[in-house]
C-alpha positions in Angstrom: -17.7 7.7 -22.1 -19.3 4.3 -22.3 -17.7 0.6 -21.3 -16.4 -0.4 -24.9 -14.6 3.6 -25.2 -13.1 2.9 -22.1 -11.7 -0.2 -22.6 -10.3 0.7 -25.6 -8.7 3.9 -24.7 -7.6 3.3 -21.1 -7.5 -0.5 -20.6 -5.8 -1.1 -23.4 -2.4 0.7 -21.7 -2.3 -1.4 -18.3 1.2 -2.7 -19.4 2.9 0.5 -20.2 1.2 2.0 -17.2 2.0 -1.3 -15.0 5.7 -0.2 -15.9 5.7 3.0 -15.5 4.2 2.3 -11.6 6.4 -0.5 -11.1 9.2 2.2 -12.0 8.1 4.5 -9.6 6.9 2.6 -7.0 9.9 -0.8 -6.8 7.2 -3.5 -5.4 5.0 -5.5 -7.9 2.0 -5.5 -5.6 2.2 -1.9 -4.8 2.4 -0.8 -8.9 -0.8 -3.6 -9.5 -2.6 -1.4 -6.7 -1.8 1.7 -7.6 -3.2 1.1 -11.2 -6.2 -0.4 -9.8 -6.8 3.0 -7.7 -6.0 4.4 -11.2 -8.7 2.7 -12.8 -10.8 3.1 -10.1 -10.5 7.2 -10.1 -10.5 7.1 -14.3 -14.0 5.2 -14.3 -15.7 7.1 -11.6 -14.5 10.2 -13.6 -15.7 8.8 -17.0 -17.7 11.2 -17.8 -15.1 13.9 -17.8 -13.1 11.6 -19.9 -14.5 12.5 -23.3 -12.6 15.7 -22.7 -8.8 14.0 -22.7 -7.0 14.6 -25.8 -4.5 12.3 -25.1 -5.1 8.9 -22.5 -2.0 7.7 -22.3 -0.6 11.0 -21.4 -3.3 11.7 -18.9 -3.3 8.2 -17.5 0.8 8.4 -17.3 0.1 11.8 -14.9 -2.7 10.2 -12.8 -0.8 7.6 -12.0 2.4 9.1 -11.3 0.6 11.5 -8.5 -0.7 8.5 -7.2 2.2 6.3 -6.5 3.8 10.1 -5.1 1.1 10.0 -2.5 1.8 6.7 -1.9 5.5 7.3 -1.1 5.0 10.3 0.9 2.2 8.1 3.1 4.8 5.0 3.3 7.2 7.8 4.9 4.9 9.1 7.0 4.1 5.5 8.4 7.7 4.4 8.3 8.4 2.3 11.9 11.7 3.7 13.2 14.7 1.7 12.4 15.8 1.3 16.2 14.3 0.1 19.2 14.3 2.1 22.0 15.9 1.2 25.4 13.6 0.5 28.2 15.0 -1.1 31.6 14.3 -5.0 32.1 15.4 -7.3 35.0 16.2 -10.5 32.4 19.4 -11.4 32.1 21.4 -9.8 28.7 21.4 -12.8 26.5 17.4 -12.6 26.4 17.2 -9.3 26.6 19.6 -9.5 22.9 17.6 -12.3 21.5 14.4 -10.0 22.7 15.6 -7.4 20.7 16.9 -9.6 17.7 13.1 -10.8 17.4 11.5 -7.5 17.3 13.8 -6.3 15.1 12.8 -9.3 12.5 9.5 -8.2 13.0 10.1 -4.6 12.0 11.9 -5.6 9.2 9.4 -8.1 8.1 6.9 -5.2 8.5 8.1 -3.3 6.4 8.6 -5.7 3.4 5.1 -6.4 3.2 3.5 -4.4 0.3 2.4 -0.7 0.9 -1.3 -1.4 2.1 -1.3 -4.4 4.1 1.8 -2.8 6.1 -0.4 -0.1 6.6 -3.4 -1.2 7.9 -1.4 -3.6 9.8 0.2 -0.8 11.6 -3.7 1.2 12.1 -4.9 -2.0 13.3 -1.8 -3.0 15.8 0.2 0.0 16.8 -2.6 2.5 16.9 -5.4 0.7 17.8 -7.7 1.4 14.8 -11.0 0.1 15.0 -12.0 -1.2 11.5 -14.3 1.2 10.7 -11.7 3.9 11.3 -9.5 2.5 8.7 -11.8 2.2 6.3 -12.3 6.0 6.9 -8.9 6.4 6.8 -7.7 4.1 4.0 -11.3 4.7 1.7 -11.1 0.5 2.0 -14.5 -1.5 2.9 -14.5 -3.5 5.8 -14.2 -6.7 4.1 -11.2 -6.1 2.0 -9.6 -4.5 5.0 -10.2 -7.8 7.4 -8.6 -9.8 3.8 -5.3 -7.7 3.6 -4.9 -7.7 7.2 -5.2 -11.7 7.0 -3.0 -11.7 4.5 -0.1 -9.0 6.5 -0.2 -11.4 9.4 0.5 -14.7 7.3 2.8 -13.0 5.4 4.5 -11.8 8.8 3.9 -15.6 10.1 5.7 -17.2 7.3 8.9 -14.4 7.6 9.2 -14.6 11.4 
């Protein structure tokens, strides 16, 4: 399948897809990555392409498998809702506002779109070396150091 083909067949039904993801998927940034990573699997598999009877309806399938695996890897990454007890010798009222604060941050955490919550959580809770979350998350360095940039602004500007 050439360019002009594949704009014209596929490109041409970004906004019913954009719908269909933001359906699925309830976050505007997460749907506009979850077509790109549509796009992206549709043109390195052009060549199979000339095969599809029917784009929209293959598109619409692609992309609903993706933004599937996308909710089963949010759950897997989920941040548990409560913070454990550990013993501390500061008084109770900063031990509460202690609490409070993390709390905000987990909950700030998890409002930040799909991707950037997740490398943020590689990078800070497990340690990840870049390299291993580009392994991991099939992102180049570059684009991971950006949307880990743009978690911890995000976070800044929340907190």
């Amino acid at each position: 399948m050439d360019a002009v083909r594949f704009k014209e067949d596929y490109l041409s039904l970004y906004q019913r897809l954009y719908r269909v993801a933001y359906y699925i998927l309830e976050n505007e940034a997460d749907a506009q990555d979850a077509l790109q990573e549509l796009y992206l699997k549709l043109w390195k598999g052009k060549d199979f392409l000339d095969n599809v009877l029917n784009p929209q309806a293959y598109s619409i399938r692609l992309l609903k498998n993706i933004c599937i695996d996308r909710i089963r890897i949010a759950r897997k990454t989920v941040l548990t809702e409560t913070v454990p007890e550990v013993e501390d010798d500061r008084p109770q009222d900063e031990r509460i506002d202690s609490r409070e604060r993390l709390q905000k941050v987990l909950a700030a955490i998890k409002s930040l779109p799909e991707r950037q919550g997740q490398i943020l959580r590689l990078r800070l809770v497990e340690g990840k070396s870049y390299s291993q979350i580009a392994e991991i998350t099939k992102l180049n360095y570059l684009t991971i150091r950006v949307m880990l940039s743009k978690a911890r602004k995000s976070l800044k500007n929340r907190i």
